[in-house]
Structure formats: structure tokens, C-alpha cells
PAMIDO-825827 format. One record per residue (C-alpha): y, z, x; residue in one letter. Coordinates in steps of 0.1 Angstrom, whole numbers, plus 5000, padded with zeros to 4 digits. Layout:
<sites>
YZXa
...
</sites>
This chain:
<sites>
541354135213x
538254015235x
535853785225x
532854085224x
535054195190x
533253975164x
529854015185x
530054405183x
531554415148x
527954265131x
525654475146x
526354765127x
523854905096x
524054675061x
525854885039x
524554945005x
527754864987x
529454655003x
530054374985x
532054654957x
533954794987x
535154435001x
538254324991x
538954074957x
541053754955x
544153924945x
543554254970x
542553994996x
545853714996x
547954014999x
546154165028x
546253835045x
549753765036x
550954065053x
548654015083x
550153665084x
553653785085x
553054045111x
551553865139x
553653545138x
553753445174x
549553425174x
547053145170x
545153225135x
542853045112x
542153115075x
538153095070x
536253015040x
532453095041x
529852905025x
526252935016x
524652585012x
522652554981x
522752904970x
521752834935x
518452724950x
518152994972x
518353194938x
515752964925x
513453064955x
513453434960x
515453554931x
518553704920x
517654024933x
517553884967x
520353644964x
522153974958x
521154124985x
521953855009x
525653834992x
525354265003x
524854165036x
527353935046x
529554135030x
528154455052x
528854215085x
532154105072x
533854475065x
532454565100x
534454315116x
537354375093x
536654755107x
536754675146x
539254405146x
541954465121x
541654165102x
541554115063x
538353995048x
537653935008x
535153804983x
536153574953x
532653584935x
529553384936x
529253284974x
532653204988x
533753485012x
537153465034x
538353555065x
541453535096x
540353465131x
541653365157x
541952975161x
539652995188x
536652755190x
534252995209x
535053315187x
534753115156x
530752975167x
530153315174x
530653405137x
528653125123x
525653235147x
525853565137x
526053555103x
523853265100x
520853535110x
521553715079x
520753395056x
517753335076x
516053605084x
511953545097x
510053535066x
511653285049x
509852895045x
512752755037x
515952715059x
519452785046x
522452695064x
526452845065x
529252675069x
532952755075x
536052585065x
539152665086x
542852595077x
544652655111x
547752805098x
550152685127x
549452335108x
550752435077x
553652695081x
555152645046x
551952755031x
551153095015x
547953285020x
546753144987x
547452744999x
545852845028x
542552955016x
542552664994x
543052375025x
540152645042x
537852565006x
538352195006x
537552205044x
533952345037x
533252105011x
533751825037x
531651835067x
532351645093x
528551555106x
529051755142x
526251995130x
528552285144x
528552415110x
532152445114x
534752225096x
538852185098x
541052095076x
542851735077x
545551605046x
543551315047x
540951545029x
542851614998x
543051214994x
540151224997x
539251534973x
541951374947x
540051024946x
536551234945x
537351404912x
539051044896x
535250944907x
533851224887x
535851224859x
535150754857x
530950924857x
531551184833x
532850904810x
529750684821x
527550904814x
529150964779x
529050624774x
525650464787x
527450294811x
524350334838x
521050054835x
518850034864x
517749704883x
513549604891x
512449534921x
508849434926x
506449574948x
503949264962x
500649204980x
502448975006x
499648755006x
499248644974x
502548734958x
501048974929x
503449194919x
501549534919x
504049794908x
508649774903x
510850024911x
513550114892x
516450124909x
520050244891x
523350044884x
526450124869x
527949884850x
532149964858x
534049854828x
536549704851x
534949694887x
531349554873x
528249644891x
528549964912x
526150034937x
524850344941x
525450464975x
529050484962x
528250754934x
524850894941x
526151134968x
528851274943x
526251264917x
524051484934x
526951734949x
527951824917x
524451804897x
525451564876x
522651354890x
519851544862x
521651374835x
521351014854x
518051104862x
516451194827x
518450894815x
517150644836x
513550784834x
513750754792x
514850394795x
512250274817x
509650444794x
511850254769x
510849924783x
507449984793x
506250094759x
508149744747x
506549534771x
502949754760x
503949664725x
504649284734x
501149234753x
502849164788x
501549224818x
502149604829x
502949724862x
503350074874x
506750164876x
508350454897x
511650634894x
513850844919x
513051234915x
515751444934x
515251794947x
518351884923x
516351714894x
513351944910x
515352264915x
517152244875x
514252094851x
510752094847x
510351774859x
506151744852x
507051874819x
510251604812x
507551334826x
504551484802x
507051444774x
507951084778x
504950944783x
503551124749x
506951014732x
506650634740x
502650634741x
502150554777x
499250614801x
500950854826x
499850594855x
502550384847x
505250644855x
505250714889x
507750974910x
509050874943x
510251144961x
511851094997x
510151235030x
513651435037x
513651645005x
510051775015x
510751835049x
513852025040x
512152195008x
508552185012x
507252474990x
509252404959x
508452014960x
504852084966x
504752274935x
506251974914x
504051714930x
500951994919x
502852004883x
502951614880x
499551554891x
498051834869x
499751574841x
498151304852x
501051124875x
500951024908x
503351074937x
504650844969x
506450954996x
509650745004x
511250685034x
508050765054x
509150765091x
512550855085x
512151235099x
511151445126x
508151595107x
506551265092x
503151415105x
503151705091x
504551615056x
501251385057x
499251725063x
501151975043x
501051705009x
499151554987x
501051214981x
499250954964x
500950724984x
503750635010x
506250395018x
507250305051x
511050335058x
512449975060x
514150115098x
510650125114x
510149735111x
513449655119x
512749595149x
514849355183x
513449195211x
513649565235x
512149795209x
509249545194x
506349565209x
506749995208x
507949955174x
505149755164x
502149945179x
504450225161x
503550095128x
500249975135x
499150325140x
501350465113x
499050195086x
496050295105x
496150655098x
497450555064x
493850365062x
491650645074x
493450865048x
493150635020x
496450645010x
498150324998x
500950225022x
503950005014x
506449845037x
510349895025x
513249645035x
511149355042x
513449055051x
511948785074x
508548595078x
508148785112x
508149135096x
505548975069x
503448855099x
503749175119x
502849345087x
500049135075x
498449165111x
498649565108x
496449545076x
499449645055x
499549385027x
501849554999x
505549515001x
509049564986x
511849385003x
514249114999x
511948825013x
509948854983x
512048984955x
515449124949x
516749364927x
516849204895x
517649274857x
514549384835x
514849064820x
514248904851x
511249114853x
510049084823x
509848654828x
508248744865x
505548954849x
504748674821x
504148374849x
500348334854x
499048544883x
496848424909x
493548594916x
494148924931x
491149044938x
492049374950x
495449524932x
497249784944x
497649934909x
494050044911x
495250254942x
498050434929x
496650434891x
492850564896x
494050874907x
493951114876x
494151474888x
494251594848x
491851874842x
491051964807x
492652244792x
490452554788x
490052724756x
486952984750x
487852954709x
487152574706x
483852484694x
481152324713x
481552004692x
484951984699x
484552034737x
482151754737x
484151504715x
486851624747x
484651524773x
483651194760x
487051104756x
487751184789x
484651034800x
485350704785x
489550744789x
488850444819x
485450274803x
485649904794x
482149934779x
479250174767x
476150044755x
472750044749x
470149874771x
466449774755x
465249634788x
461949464776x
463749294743x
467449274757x
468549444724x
472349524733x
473849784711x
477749834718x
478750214716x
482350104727x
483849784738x
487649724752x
489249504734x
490249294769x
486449214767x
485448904749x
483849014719x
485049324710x
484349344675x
481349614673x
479649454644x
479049154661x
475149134672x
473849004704x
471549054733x
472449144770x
471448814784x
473548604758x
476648844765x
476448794805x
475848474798x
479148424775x
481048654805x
480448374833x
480548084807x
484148204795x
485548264834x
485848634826x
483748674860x
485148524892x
484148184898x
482748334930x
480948584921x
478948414889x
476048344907x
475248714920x
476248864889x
473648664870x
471248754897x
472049104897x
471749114855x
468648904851x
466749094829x
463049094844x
464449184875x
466549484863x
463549564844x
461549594873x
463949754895x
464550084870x
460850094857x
459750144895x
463450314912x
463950544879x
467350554898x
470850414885x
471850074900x
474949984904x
476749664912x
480249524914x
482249184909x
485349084900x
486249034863x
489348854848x
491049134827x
494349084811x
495048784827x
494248934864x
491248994882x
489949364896x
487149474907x
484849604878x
482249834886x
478649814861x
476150094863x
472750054845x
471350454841x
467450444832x
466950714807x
464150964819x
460950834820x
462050474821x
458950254815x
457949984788x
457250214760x
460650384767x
462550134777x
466350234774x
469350244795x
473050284796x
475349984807x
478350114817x
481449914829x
484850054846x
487849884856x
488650204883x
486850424901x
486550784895x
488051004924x
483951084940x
483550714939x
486150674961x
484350884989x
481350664979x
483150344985x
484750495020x
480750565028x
479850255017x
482050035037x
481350285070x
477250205064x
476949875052x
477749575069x
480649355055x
479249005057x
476249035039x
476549365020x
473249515032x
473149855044x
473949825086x
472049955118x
474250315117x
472650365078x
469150225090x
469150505120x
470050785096x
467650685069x
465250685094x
465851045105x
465751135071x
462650925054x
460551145086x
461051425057x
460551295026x
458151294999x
456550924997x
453050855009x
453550575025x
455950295040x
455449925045x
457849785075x
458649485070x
460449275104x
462548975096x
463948735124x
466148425115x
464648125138x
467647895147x
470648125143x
471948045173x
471647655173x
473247655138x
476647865149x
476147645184x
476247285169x
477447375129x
479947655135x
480248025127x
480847985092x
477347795087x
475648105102x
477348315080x
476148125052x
472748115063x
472248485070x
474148585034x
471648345022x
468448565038x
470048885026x
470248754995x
466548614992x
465548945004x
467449084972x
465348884956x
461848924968x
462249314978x
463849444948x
462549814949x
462849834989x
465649955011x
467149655029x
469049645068x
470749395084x
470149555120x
471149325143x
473048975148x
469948785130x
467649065130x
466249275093x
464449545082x
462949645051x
461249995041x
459149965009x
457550345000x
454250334982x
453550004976x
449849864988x
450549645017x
449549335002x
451949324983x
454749325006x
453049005024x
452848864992x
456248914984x
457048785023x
455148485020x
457348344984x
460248455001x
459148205033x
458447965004x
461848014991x
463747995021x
462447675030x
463547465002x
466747595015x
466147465052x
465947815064x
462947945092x
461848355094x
459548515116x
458048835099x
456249095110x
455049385088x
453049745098x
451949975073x
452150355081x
450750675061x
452150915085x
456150895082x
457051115111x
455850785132x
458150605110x
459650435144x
456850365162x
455650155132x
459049945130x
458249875164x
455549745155x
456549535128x
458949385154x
456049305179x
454349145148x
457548925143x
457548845178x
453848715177x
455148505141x
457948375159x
456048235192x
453448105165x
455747915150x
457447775182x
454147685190x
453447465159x
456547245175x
458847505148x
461847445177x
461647065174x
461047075138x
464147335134x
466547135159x
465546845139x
466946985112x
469847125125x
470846735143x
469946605105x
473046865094x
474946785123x
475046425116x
475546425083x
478446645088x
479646435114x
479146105090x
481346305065x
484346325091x
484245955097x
484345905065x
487346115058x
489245965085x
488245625075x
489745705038x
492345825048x
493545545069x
492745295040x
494445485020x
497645535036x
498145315070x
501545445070x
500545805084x
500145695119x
498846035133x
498446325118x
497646725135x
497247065124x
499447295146x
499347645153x
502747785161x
501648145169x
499447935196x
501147595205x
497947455200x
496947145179x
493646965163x
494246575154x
493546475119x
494246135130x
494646045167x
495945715186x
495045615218x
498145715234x
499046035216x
495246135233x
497046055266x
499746285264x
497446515250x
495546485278x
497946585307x
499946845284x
497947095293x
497147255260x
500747275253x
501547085220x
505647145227x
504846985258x
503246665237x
505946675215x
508846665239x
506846415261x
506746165228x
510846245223x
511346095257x
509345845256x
508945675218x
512345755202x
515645665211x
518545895218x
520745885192x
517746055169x
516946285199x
519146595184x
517446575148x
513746565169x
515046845188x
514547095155x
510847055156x
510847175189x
512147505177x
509047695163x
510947955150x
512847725127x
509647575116x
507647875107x
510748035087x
511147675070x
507447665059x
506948025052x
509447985020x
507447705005x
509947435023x
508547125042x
510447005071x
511246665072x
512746465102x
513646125101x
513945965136x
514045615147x
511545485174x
511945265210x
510544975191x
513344995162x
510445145135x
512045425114x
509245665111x
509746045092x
507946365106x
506946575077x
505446955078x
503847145054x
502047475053x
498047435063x
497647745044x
499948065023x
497348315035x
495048415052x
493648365090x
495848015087x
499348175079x
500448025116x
498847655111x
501047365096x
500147015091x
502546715114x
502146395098x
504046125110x
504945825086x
505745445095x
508545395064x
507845025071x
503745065062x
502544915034x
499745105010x
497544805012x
496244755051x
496444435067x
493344255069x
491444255103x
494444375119x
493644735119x
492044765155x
494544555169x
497344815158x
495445085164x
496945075202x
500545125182x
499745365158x
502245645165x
</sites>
């Protein structure tokens, strides 16, 4: 029979009752039996047919139409039964049969064809066929019934060629035999509560916070111990078995989160494995819901990963359980981000909360890196401009935390940091004291709340209001009320994290700030702005004049951690001193439309001083032409000297200095919008105010500055008409240029380099005298550098003479130095334990784990000396610096009188 046979014979019309007319098991074994036993001397193959997930395509479009497709292939199948001769049956549920000839081509023919008929165009979701064949040559003491079997067991074992076709091997029923002792050992552990599940923390790399755990399931073995899962999951999830595991696991770590609530540890955010089975079988918003209301949890602590394959492969029904879950208040990430073709378009198509970077994109080798790693620096900077928290899987090595760290992606989950551990390992982790991190991850993947309150026309108006403000104060640390000419304070609602929280206590808004910054509940860094931001007059005046909210933020210790807290002062209407109220709000996490406020603030505000920057100053311009004020004062600031000071004092000092003019013009301009629009350049727009008042306020603010040692050049043009807005911040800045030359010309350069030489020196007197404590201190640390590895480059601590020579003709290089001092000042036999040093590789890994290297070496002149290095620094732009000290064992602590410059030529 030709090969167009099978081709022609699925053409035909879909017959309307075909799958009653097709032949049953019993009808079917005999027809084949007798087919068999006829044609002998011929090549055949007994088929099995197999729909891949047909229970979900059920779930999708409906019995109805999972009949129908059933109709169809049975339509196709008696067509070819019809044209060729050979027996076809159906044995219920999905599973059809077939003979064909054991011929390769024919047999893809079939699968193409009937393949169209599970897919037809309108479908979202792709289905895939499969056949099992049995070549009956193989077997020739099997009956028609053995041979349908070996032709079922070969579709239920692919063989990864993506053919869609599959043969039957023996090896496969040792394999099927050892498969079912498997299920039956899980059935029992599942009986038993044989599965726990293992913690592994998710970190910000730089400070080691643990920001979130994942749970991550174990089966304890009675006699083999701890399984791992990728030796049952797969079975789990073939037979379904995995929605038992699933709701088990996710019960117990609501089981220990609501005992480590009830203990007053630390919580983290944990997130549990959600399958597309567990999707497909169970409500899974509804299980979640449940859990949390059982075991009194905020729903942000339960979070659902789900991987990027499940939603590729099943993108409608996941989307509509991510909608369920965040309608219930949980959030989502996306695992094993980068693992698929479609990584893209999963970004576009769903809305994650989060997503994890699949730990294959940073394992990287010497060919792929540098693609690989501008791969993931653009796969964290569109992570970035989405505002979606991104975390790095499978981190193992200090050069994946480096790359990482570089790319702006600071949270982690990998081996270098933490392992899979028990939750009693956890559980101590979470109870060690946490350093200060100021910006936690938590508050990315727990401010999200996509909960909407639940509509009901019956409920009373009372009730609906009681709703909101429970809603409305669901993530408030505070509410009170502000008297903001007598400082009354009276607490509506207090968290009891908060110092104080006792209601009936009595106490005024100063004496509470004050008891905030006194107790170290603000930042150590932040006190002094927050006092200046809640000094009473000036708030006063600010809201009296503004009548607008003002809103501030800093960082407050909360549970042992600090996070940014956000306070809001809201003037009631008509704010003045004989109605002098307002509300003091505080929040630990911003609502979701703060979020877009924060991602405008950071695009029109400039990041060292906080001001608003020259992009916000240009569109408040455009818009101030239109608006309703009378009148504008521009006021032109210019800082004299800013170039000497980062010249002769550094950078850093010229930071300082201009956050110290920002923050003076805080001060002095309190109801004015403030720019920093240029390198030292400012401008502030005050509307309605006389312009006396704004000199008056320029003129302290002078005063002010130079107590500090700080110079401006002001210029300031009044304007009634503010469609010449521009034109008169031009002339403002004229007026400043005409202040500064003034000033120049009253000897201000001499008098401000004089004060920048008297910082210089001073600064310089401080060196010497760190250098000259340290060797009186400790003679025995001949010289000492701080080396950057990333750069082979070095700064001396303390230097000899002749370490500066080889510095000098090293070219830069401090390897070069290094192996130049080998050869010259220590003798061979200690030449292979200096040779480690050499290796910067070794070094960086040693230091990176909290290690110090340590080399002991003996010198030309017989000393023994020890090379020591330590981290300069954990974090930060440092993370490639160490310190080299190297120690004379024979040094005394007490230096030898008046030998000290006479040695200094053998200091080594």
C-alpha cells in the first residue's frame, strides 16, 4: 500500500458518530489478532495514541469539546481503517489504537495529520499527540493484547526526540516496574507525613539581610534518609499526586510562620512551589485565602512562585490564578526567568510581582562571559525600568556576586550565601541581630496589595466607613492629631513597634520626636534632618503659608530592622493659627500610587542633594507661565570655591559642601520651590512674597553659611508678569554674576583659598599624625598598602624608601612590585608560599568569605616577616580593595629610641 494511503485516508468529512461506530477493546484485539495472523511475512507496528494532558484540555474548553475532539480522531481513524484495511479501536477516555506499517515516514505522517485535529487555529493553548509503537517483529510470542500493552507503556515514555513518536524497549518495563514501587514508597509517605521542606534564604548580597526563604521540599526515606526532589517530583507530578504534596507543604509553612508570629521572631516572606497541576485541580487563591485566615497571617508573607515554563506553556489559565491570588492579597514571582524562548513576552503578557533569574544565565566560562554578562545586565535593567524586584538563582562564587552587584542586582538566593537548611536553622538565622538594611526587599514584594474591598449595596454606610478605615490604616504605624501652635499630640492609633504605644499616655509632638532620635528608633544618619524637618515653628510656617501636605522620609529601626518610613503632615482646610490642626501620618510601605510618585521622584530630583534637578526646574517653568500666583521672586545661588575644594580636598568634600547649601536653603526658603540646576549652580522660585523678604531670607542664610566656612553669590529679580518667568531667572543669574565679581573683588578668592589651604593643612597634619601613630604604635608593620585587585593598583598606608623605588619603575603594576620584592628581599625556599599572593584570584575568593590570608616568608637578611590581608571593605564601591600589611615577627611594641630614622632605610 503507497505511502499517499494514510495522507488520503484523513481528509475525508468528521463523522458525527464516530467514536460509537469505532471498534472497543474486545472488538478491536480480535480484529488485530486476525490482521496479525494474516499478513505474517510484513513489517507492522501496534500504535497507541495519546492526547497529552487531556484532562486539562477538558478544563479549558469543556467536556463538550473534549468530546468532540475524541469524535474527530475517531472520524480520521475509521477513514484510514476504511482506505487501508487495517483495524483501529478506542478503549475509553483518550487512548486510541492502531496497525501500521513499521515504517518511519508513514508513521510521522500520522502524527502530523492527526495532530491538526487537536490543534485547530483558535485555540491559545497548544496540545500535543503522541504515539507509542510496539514493532511486532520484536516480540513474536506476544498476542494482540501484549502488544497494545508494550505500545501503552511506550507512550508514557518519551524519548526527548520531539518526533512525538516513541518505541518500545524491555528496558522500559524495568523501568515502569521500579516507577510504580516509587509510587506506591509516596503513597505511603504521603500517608505518613514523611515529606518536610528545607529554607533557603533569599539575601541583599551586600549586607547579608535575609529578605525573604523559600521553601523547598524533602522527603525523609525511612531507610534511604533525605530524598531529593528531582528524584520524585517528576512522578509526583505525572500522576497528580503532587496536589497532595503541595497543600501539605503550603499548611506547614503557614504552620511555622504563624509560630515564629507567635514567638516575636523576625518574619520573612516565604514562597512556596505552585504547579500548573496544583493550578489546573484546586483553587489555589482560594486554598491560599484559607490558610492565611486559618493561621492569622498577613497574606504578604505567603508568596507563590510559579516557573516561566508553566506560563509559557499555559498562559491563559495561570494568568487567571495569578489575577485570583492577587485579588487575595498575594503576590507572585516568576521562576526560572531566562530559561525559555518567550522570556519577553511572559514579562508583557503577566503581571508578576517579581522575577527570579534562572541560576544558567550567570553561569557563565571564559567564551560565553562577557555576552552572558551584558545578557544579564540588560535583563536587571529592564527589570529596573519595570519596577519589578529581580533575584539571582544558583549563586556560587564571589565573581557571580561581583558581576551581580555591578548590574544593580543586589538580592540573591544561592549557595555562596546560604544553603538549604532545616527550619530550625532558619529560625536561629532570623534571631541573629540584623545589620542596617536600609532598603529591604520585603517592602518590594510585600507593598503590593491588589485586595479590593468587597462590594455590597446592603451594608450600611457606617459599616462601609469602619471598612475603609481599616483598610486605610491596614499598613499605618501611626495616626494622630497635630495642634501646630501648642504641639498637643493626640494619638488616634499607635503600632505597638513604636515606642510608646500605650494610647493613654500624654505627650507633645516635640517630646515624642525627641524620644524617637534619643531611643535610636531613627537612623543615626538621618537624626539630624528629621529634627529639622519636625521642628515645630518651621512646620508651622510651612502648612500655614503651603496649605499643602508635606511629606518627608527617613529611616526608622522597626522590629529590630531598619526601613524606610514615610510621615505625611495634612493641614486641615483652612490651616492657620486659630485653626491650627493636622494629621501626622506614618507608614512603613508605600501604597501602590506612591510607587509611581517615588519612580517620578527619583527621575526629577537630583540624588545627592535631594532637591528637585534641572529636568523638573525646566518643566515647572513651562508650567508656572500658567498659573495662578501674582508674582515670583527668583532667587540665583552660586557656590564660590567649588572647584578648589573637590581640586585640593576631594570629591567627597564637595559633596558635603553643596548638601550643606541645599540644606540651608531648606532652611531659609521653606515655602519656595528649590533646584539644584547645575554642578554648583541653584534656583529658587518663591510666589507672592514681597521681595524683601526673599533678600532678607538670603542675607541669614549668607550669615549662616559662613559660620560653616561656606561663600554664595546671589542674585535675585522680582517679576509680576510670569510668562517672562525666564527672562527674569536670567536675570537673577546676571545679578549673581555681578555678587560674585563683587566679592572676588573684596580679595573673596584669597580669602576663600585661604581657607581652603587652612582645610588642606589641617587635613594633611591629620595624616602625619596617623602615620606617626601608627608606627609608634606598632614598629613591627613595616609597610602597609591598600590594594585593588579588580585594578592592580595600590595606595601606601606606610611606605619605605625602597618599596617607593620599586614602585616607581613598576609601572603602575602592584604584581609587578610584588614579584620584583619576591626576587629581590626573600629567599627561595619561601618563594612558593609568596607565589599565592601573586594569584589575585585566590586572594579575592579568600577575603570575600571573611578569611585573611596570611603568608609567612623568610627574608635575604634572615628576618621572618608574615604578610597578612584583610578586606578594606564587605561592600560597597571598595568590594575589590584589601589591606597588605607586612609584619617583622622580630619587632618589638616598644620602638627603639632614636633609632627609628636609621631603620627607616630597612623597613620592609
Amino acid at each position: 500500500m503507497s505511502d499517499k494511503t494514510i495522507q488520503n485516508a484523513t481528509v475525508g468529512t468528521v463523522q458525527p458518530g464516530a467514536l460509537t461506530a469505532i471498534a472497543r477493546k474486545e472488538d478491536f484485539l480480535q480484529h488485530l489478532q486476525d490482521f496479525l495472523d494474516t499478513h505474517k511475512t510484513e513489517k507492522w507496528c501496534v500504535a497507541a495514541i495519546d492526547v497529552e494532558h487531556f484532562r486539562l484540555y477538558n478544563e479549558l474548553y469543556g467536556t463538550e469539546q473534549g468530546n468532540a475532539l475524541l469524535n474527530t480522531l475517531a472520524s480520521h481513524l475509521l477513514d484510514y481503517q476504511k482506505t487501508s484495511g487495517r483495524p483501529v479501536g478506542y478503549w475509553g477516555n483518550d487512548d486510541f489504537f492502531l496497525c501500521l506499517p513499521d515504517d518511519r515516514v508513514q508513521q510521522q505522517d500520522i502524527v502530523i495529520t492527526l495532530q491538526t485535529c487537536v490543534n485547530p487555529n483558535h485555540q491559545d493553548v497548544t496540545f500535543f499527540l503522541a504515539l507509542g509503537l510496539c514493532p511486532v517483529s520484536e516480540h513474536p510470542e506476544a498476542d494482540a493484547a501484549a502488544l497494545c500493552n508494550y505500545a501503552q507503556i511506550a507512550v508514557m515514555n518519551p524519548d526527548h526526540s520531539g518526533s512525538g513518536i516513541h518505541r518500545f524497549a524491555p528496558a522500559m518495563l524495568d523501568s515502569l516496574k521500579a516507577q510504580q514501587q516509587l509510587l506506591s514508597e509516596l503513597e505511603h509517605a504521603l500517608d505518613n507525613h514523611e515529606f518536610t521542606f528545607f529554607l533557603q534564604p533569599k539575601c541583599n548580597s551586600m549586607t547579608r539581610a535575609i529578605v525573604g526563604m523559600e521553601a523547598l521540599v524533602r522527603w525523609n526515606h525511612p531507610t534511604r534518609g533525605c530524598v531529593q526532589p528531582s528524584e520524585f517530583m517528576p512522578l509526583l507530578e505525572n500522576t497528580g499526586l503532587i496536589t497532595r504534596l503541595d497543600q501539605y507543604i503550603w499548611e506547614a509553612v503557614c504552620q511555622t510562620l504563624q509560630k515564629w508570629q507567635a514567638g516575636g521572631s523576625n518574619l520573612v516572606p516565604v514562597s512556596v512551589n505552585v504547579s500548573v497541576v496544583d493550578i489546573v485541580n484546586l483553587d489555589v487563591p482560594q486554598i491560599f485565602s484559607d490558610l492565611v485566615e486559618k493561621y492569622q497571617l498577613e497574606p504578604k508573607l505567603l508568596l507563590a512562585e510559579i516557573t516561566e515554563t508553566m506560563l509559557a506553556e499555559n498562559s491563559s489559565v495561570v494568568e487567571n490564578a495569578i489575577q485570583g491570588l492577587h485579588r487575595k492579597g498575594f503576590s507572585v514571582l516568576m521562576d526560572d526567568f531566562g530559561s525559555g524562548y518567550s522570556s519577553l513576552n511572559m514579562l508583557k503578557d503577566t503581571n508578576v510581582d517579581a522575577i527570579k533569574l534562572d541560576m544558567k544565565l550567570i553561569d557563565m566560562n571564559q567564551q560565553n562571559r562577557s555576552k552572558g554578562v551584558q545578557i544579564v545586565e540588560s535583563v536587571i535593567n529592564m527589570a529596573h525600568r519595570l519596577n519589578l524586584p529581580i533575584i539571582a538563582e544558583g549563586v556560587e562564587t564571589p565573581e557571580q556576586v561581583s558581576m551581580l552587584q555591578a548590574a544593580d542586582c543586589l538580592y540573591t538566593q544561592g549557595y555562596y550565601f546560604f544553603k538549604p537548611m532545616p527550619i530550625e536553622n532558619a529560625e536561629k538565622l532570623l534571631a541573629q541581630p540584623n545589620n542596617a538594611d536600609y532598603w529591604d526587599m520585603r517592602r518590594d514584594l510585600m507593598r503590593r496589595d491588589h485586595r479590593t474591598a468587597a462590594e455590597d449595596p446592603d451594608s450600611e454606610k457606617t459599616a462601609l466607613a469602619l471598612q475603609a478605615y481599616q483598610i486605610f490604616t491596614d499598613n499605618l504605624l501611626e495616626v494622630s492629631l497635630l495642634n501646630l501652635v501648642t504641639g498637643t499630640y493626640r494619638v488616634i492609633k499607635r503600632d505597638a513597634r513604636l515606642p510608646s504605644a500605650d494610647l493613654a499616655k500624654e505627650e507633645d509632638f516635640t517630646t515624642f520626636c525627641d524620644r524617637l532620635v534619643n531611643e535610636k528608633v531613627v537612623h543615626p544618619d538621618d537624626a539630624e534632618l528629621f529634627q529639622e524637618q519636625v521642628d515645630l515653628p518651621l512646620l508651622q510656617d510651612t502648612l500655614f503659608h503651603s496649605q499643602q501636605p508635606e511629606f518627608y522620609r527617613f529611616r526608622k529601626q522597626v522590629a529590630n530592622q531598619f526601613v524606610w518610613i514615610t510621615m505625611e503632615v495634612l493641614p486641615c482646610r483652612g490651616c492657620c493659627a486659630q485653626n491650627p490642626w493636622a494629621t501626622v501620618l506614618m507608614r512603613e510601605d508605600a501604597q501602590a500610587n506612591q510607587l509611581s510618585e517615588e519612580l517620578d521622584f527619583s527621575y526629577s530630583h537630583d540624588t545627592l542633594t535631594g532637591l528637585a534637578n534641572r529636568s523638573k526646574y525646566e518643566s515647572d517653568l513651562r508650567e508656572l507661565q500658567y498659573s495662578d500666583y501674582d508674582s515670583m521672586v527668583c532667587t540665583y545661588i552660586d557656590v564660590v570655591g567649588l572647584h578648589e575644594v573637590n581640586d585640593h580636598l576631594g570629591h567627597r568634600s564637595g559633596d558635603n559642601l553643596l548638601c550643606t547649601i541645599a540644606n540651608a536653603a531648606r532652611k531659609f526658603f521653606v515655602s519656595s520651590r528649590i533646584y539644584r540646576v547645575g554642578g554648583d549652580e541653584f534656583v529658587v522660585l518663591t510666589p507672592n512674597l514681597p521681595p524683601y523678604d526673599v533678600w532678607t531670607a538670603s542675607d541669614r542664610m549668607r550669615v549662616f553659611l559662613r559660620e560653616k566656612d561656606c561663600e554664595i553669590s546671589v542674585g535675585i529679580q522680582n517679576t509680576d508678569n510670569l510668562r517672562k518667568l525666564e527672562a527674569a531667572v536670567d536675570k537673577a543669574e546676571q545679578a549673581m554674576q555681578q555678587d560674585k565679581l563683587a566679592y572676588y573683588g573684596r580679595n573673596g578668592q584669597e580669602r576663600q583659598l585661604k581657607g581652603l589651604n587652612e582645610k588642606l593643612e589641617r587635613t594633611l597634619t591629620q595624616k602625619r599624625d596617623a602615620e606617626h601613630f601608627l608606627r609608634v604604635l606598632a614598629p613591627k608593620y613595616r609597610s602597609v598598602y591598600v590594594v585593588n585587585l579588580q585594578e592592580d593598583s595600590a595606595r601606601p598606608i606606610i611606605l619605605p624608601d625602597f618599596f617607593q623605588k620599586i614602585l616607581d619603575t613598576s609601572g603602575g603594576s602592584f604584581r609587578a612590585v610584588i614579584t620584583a620584592y619576591r626576587d629581590q628581599y626573600v629567599v627561595p625556599e619561601s618563594h612558593d608560599a609568596f607565589n599565592s599572593v601573586l594569584d589575585y584570584s585566590f586572594v579575592r575568593s579568600k577575603v570575600l568569605s571573611g578569611e585573611i590570608v596570611e603568608v609567612h616568608y623568610t627574608r635575604t637578611d634572615g628576618a621572618p616577616y608574615t604578610l597578612k590581608i584583610t578586606p578594606y571593605s564587605s561592600s560597597g564601591s571598595h568590594i575589590h580593595e584589601t589591606i597588605w600589611i607586612f609584619a617583622d615577627d622580630t619587632a618589638t611594641l616598644t620602638p627603639p629610641r632614636r633609632k627609628l630614622k636609621n631603620n627607616r632605610n630597612s623597613v620592609k
